[in-house]
C-alpha positions in Angstrom: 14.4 5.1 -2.5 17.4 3.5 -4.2 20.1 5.0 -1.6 22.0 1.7 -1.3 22.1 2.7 2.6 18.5 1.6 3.1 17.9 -2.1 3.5 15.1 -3.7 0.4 13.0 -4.7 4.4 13.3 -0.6 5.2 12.2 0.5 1.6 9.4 -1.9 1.6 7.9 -0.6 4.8 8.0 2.8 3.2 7.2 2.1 -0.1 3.6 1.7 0.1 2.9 4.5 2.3 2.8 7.1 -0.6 -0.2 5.3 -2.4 -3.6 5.1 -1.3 -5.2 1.9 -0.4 -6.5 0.4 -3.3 -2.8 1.2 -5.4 -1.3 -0.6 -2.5 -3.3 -3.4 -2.9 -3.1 -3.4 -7.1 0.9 -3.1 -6.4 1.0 -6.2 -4.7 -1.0 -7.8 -7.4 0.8 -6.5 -9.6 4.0 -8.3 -8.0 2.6 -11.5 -7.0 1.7 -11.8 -11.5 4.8 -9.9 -12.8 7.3 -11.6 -10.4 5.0 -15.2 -9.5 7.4 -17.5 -10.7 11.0 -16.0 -8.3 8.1 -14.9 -5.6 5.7 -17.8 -5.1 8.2 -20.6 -4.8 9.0 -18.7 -0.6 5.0 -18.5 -0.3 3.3 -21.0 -0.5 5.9 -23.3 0.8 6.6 -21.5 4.1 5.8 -23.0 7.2 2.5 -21.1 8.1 0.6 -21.7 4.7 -2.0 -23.6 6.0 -2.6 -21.0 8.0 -2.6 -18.5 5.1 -5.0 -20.6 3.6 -7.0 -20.9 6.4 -7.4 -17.1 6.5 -7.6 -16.9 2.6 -10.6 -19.2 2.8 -12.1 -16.9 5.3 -12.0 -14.2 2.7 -12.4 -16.5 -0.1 -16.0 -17.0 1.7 -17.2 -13.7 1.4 -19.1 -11.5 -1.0 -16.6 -9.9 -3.6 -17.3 -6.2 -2.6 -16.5 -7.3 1.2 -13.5 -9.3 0.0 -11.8 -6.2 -1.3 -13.3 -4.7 2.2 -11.3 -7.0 4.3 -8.2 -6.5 2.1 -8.7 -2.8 2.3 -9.0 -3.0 6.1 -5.6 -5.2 6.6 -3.8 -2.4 4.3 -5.0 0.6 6.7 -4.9 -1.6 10.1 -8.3 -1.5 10.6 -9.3 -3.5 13.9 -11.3 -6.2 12.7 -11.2 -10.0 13.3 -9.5 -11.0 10.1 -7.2 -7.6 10.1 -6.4 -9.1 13.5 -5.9 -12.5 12.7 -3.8 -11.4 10.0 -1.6 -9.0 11.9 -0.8 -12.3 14.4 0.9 -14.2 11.6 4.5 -14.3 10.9 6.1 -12.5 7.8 6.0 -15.5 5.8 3.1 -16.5 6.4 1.5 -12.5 5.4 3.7 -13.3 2.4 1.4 -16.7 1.8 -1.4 -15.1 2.6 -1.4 -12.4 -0.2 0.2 -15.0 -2.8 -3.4 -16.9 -2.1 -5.2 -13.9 -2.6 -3.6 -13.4 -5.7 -4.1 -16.8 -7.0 -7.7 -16.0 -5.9 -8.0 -13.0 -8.0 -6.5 -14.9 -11.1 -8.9 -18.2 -10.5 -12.2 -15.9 -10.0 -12.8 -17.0 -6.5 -11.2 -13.3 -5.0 -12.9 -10.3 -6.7 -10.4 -9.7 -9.7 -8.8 -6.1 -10.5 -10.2 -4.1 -12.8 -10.7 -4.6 -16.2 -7.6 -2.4 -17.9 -6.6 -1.2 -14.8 -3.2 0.6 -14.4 -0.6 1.5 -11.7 0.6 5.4 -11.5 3.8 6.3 -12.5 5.3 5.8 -9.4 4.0 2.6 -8.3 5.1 1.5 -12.3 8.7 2.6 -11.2 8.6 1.0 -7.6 7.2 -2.1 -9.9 10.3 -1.7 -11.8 12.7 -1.3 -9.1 11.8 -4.5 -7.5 11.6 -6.4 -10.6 15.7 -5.5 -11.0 16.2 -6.4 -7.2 17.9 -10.0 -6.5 15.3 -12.5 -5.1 16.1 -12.0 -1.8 16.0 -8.4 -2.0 12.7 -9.0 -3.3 11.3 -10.9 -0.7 13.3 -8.6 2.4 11.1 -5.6 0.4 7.9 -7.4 0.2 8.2 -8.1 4.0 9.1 -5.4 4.7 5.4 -4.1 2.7 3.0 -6.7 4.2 4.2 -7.0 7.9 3.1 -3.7 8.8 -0.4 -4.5 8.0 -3.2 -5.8 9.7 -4.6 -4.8 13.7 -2.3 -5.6 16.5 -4.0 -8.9 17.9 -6.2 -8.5 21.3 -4.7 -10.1 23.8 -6.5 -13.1 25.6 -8.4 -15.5 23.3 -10.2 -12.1 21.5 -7.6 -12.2 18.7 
């Protein structure tokens, strides 16, 4: 995935395909706490983050096993109402989103990762990859990863 012909926004909607849910979901964990301090400075101030929060609050509501539902359910593009209310924000404001999830997860309020838990070799190299990316490689990869996710929203007022 390091041809230098494929744009960090391309490899970043591939990337994740190759895991299953829950090591796409540890992999952007795993970013948002490796790479917080280049990554979080374009989340949480991008226009849209009161709307992330908004929808982090939804989830922040909920019962820990159905948080890591609804997080499962955004990943696979799940219809539901927060998958679709999630897959009708823009790219920065999916990029908010997660960073609030992750903040979530460290502060106890999300349903934290599992104790010792540990990314496959090939999510530990992707990790890697991105690490030695510039930051605005970084962020055109992790768009590229969270956009995709989510339900298309319904259109009318059903979201």
């Amino acid at each position: 995935m390091t041809a230098s012909n494929i744009s960090a926004y391309d490899q970043g909607k591939e990337a994740l395909k190759g895991f299953d849910v829950d090591e796409q979901l540890a992999f952007l964990w795993f970013v948002y706490t490796k790479l917080g301090s280049s990554i979080t400075p374009a989340a949480p101030g991008a226009s849209g983050s009161d709307i992330a929060e908004g929808l982090f609050n939804q989830v922040k509501e909920l019962p820990h096993e159905e948080q890591l539902q609804v997080q499962r359910d955004i990943a696979l593009n799940k219809d539901t109402l927060i998958s679709r209310e999630y897959g009708s924000l823009s790219p920065e404001t999916k990029l908010a989103f997660w960073y609030f999830l992750a903040q979530g997860m460290e502060k106890g309020t999300i349903i934290p990762m599992p104790p010792n838990y540990e990314l496959s070799q090939p999510a530990k190299d992707l990790l890697q990859e991105l690490e030695s990316m510039d930051f605005g490689r970084q962020i055109d990869f992790l768009r590229g990863a969270v956009l995709p996710m989510g339900a298309e929203a319904a259109g009318g007022s059903d979201l």
